[in-house]
C-alpha positions as a LaTeX table, in Angstrom:
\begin{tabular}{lrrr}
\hline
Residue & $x$ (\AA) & $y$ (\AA) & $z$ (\AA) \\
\hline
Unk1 & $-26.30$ & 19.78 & 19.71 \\
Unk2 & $-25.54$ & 20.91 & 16.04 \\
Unk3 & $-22.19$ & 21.34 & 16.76 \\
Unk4 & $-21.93$ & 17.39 & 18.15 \\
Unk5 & $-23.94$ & 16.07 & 14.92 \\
Unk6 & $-21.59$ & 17.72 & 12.68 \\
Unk7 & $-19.16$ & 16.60 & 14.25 \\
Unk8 & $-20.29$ & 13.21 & 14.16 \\
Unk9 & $-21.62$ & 13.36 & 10.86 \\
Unk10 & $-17.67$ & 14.08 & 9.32 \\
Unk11 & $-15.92$ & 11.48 & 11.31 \\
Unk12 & $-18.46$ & 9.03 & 10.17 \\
Unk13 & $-17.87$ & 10.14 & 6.36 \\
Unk14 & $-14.14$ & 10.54 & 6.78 \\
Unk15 & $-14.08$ & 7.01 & 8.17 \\
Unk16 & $-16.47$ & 5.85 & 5.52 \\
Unk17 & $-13.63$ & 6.46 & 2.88 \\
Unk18 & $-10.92$ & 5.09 & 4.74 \\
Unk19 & $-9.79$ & 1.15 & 4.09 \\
Unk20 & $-6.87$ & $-1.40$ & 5.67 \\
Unk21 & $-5.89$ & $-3.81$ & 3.38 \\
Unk22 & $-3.86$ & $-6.69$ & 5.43 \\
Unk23 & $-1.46$ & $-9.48$ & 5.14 \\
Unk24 & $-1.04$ & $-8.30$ & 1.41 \\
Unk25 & 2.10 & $-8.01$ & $-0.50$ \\
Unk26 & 4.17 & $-4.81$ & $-1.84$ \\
Unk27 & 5.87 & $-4.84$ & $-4.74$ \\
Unk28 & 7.63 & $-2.18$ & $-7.13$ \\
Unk29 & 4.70 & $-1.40$ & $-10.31$ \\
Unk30 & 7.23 & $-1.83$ & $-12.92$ \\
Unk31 & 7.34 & $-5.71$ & $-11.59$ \\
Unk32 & 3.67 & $-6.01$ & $-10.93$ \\
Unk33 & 2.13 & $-7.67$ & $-13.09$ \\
Unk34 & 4.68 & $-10.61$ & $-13.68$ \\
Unk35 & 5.01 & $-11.40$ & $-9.85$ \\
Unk36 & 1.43 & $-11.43$ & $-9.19$ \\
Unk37 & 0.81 & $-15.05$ & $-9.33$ \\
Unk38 & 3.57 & $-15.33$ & $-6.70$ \\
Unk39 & 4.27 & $-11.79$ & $-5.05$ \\
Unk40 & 5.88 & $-13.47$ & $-2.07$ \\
Unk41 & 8.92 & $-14.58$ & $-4.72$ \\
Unk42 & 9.45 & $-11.18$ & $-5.39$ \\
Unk43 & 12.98 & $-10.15$ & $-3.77$ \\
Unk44 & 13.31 & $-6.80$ & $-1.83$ \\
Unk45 & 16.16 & $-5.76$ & $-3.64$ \\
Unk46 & 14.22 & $-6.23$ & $-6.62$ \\
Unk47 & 11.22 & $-3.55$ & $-5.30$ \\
Unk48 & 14.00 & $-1.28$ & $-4.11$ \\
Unk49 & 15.56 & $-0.83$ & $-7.65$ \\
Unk50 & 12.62 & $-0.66$ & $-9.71$ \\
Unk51 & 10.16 & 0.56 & $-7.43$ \\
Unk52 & 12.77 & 3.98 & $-7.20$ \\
Unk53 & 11.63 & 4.49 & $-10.87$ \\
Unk54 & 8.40 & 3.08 & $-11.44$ \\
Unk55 & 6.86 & 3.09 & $-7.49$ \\
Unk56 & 4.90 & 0.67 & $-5.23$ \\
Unk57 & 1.75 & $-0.68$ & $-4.75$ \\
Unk58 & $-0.26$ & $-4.20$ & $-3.16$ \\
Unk59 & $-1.05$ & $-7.37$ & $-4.89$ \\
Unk60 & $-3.77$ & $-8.40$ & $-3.31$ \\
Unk61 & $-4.83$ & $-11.61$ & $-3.00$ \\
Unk62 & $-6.86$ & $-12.57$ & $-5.81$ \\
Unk63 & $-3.85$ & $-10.75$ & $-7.84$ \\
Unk64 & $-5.39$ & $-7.22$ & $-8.58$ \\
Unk65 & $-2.80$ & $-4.76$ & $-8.17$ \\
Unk66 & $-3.31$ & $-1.02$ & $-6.39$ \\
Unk67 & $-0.82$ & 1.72 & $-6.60$ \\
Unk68 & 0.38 & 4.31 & $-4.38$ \\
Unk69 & 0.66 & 7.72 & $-4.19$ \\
Unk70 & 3.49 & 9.60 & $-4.06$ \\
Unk71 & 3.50 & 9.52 & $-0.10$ \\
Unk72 & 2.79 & 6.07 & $-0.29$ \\
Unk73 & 5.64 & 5.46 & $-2.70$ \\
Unk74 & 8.30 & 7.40 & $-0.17$ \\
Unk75 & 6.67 & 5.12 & 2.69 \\
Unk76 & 7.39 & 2.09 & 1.22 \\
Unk77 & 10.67 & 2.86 & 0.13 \\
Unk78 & 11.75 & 4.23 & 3.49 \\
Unk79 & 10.28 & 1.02 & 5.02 \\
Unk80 & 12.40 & $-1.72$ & 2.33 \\
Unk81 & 15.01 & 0.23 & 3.16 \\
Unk82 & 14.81 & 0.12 & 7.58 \\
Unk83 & 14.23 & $-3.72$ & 6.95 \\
Unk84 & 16.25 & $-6.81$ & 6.05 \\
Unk85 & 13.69 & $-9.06$ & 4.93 \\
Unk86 & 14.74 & $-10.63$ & 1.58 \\
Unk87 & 11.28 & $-11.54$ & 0.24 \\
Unk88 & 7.89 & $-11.84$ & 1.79 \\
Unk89 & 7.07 & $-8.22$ & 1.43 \\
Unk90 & 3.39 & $-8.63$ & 3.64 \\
Unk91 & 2.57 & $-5.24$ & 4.58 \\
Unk92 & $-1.07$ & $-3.65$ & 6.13 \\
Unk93 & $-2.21$ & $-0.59$ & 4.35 \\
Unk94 & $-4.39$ & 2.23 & 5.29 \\
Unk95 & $-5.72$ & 4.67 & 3.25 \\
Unk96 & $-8.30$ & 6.03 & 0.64 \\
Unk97 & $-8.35$ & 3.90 & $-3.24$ \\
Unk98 & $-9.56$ & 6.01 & $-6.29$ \\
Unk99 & $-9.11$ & 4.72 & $-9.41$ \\
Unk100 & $-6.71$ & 2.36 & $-8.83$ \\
Unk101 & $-4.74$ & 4.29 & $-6.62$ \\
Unk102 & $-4.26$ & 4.11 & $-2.85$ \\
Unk103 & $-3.45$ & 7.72 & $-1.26$ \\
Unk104 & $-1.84$ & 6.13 & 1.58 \\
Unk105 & $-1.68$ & 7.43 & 5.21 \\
Unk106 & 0.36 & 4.65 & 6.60 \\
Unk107 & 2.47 & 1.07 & 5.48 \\
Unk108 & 3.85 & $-1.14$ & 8.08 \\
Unk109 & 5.19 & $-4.73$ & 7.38 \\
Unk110 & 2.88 & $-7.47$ & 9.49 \\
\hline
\end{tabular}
């Protein structure tokens, strides 16, 4: 029985900590802050360029940017790169924010 509550009692708090953000849009952080009023504008071949030097994160939607880690950063990249949409970057995002900073387990486009 103390076996099954700890148990319990870590998948609750690892869960806890865990967050999806959806239908919200990834852009390179160099370009952040002057796309944010309209992220959707923001061209993929854009991200691709300066999101190789400066990395990726969200806009959300009432315009706060969040970063990503460096996993997140090779996620996103891999996933501009596998796709051939030109703009309208909406992607769902799970993982754990600190600080400003997702450390993301997984990026998909919606």
């Amino acid at each position: 029985m103390k076996k099954l509550l700890l148990v319990a009692v870590v998948l609750f708090t690892t869960a806890a900590f865990c967050s999806t953000w959806s239908n919200v849009t990834l852009v390179d952080t160099m370009c952040a802050k002057k796309v944010a009023a309209n992220p959707d504008a923001h061209a993929r071949d854009c991200a691709m360029g300066c999101g190789g030097k400066s990395g990726f994160g969200i806009v959300t939607s009432d315009q706060k940017f969040l970063k990503f880690d460096d996993s997140g950063n090779q996620q996103a990249m891999a996933l501009l790169k596998s796709s051939d949409k030109k703009d309208h970057l909406r992607v769902t995002v799970d993982g754990e924010e600190k600080d400003g900073t997702i450390q993301v387990k997984s990026v998909k486009f919606d």
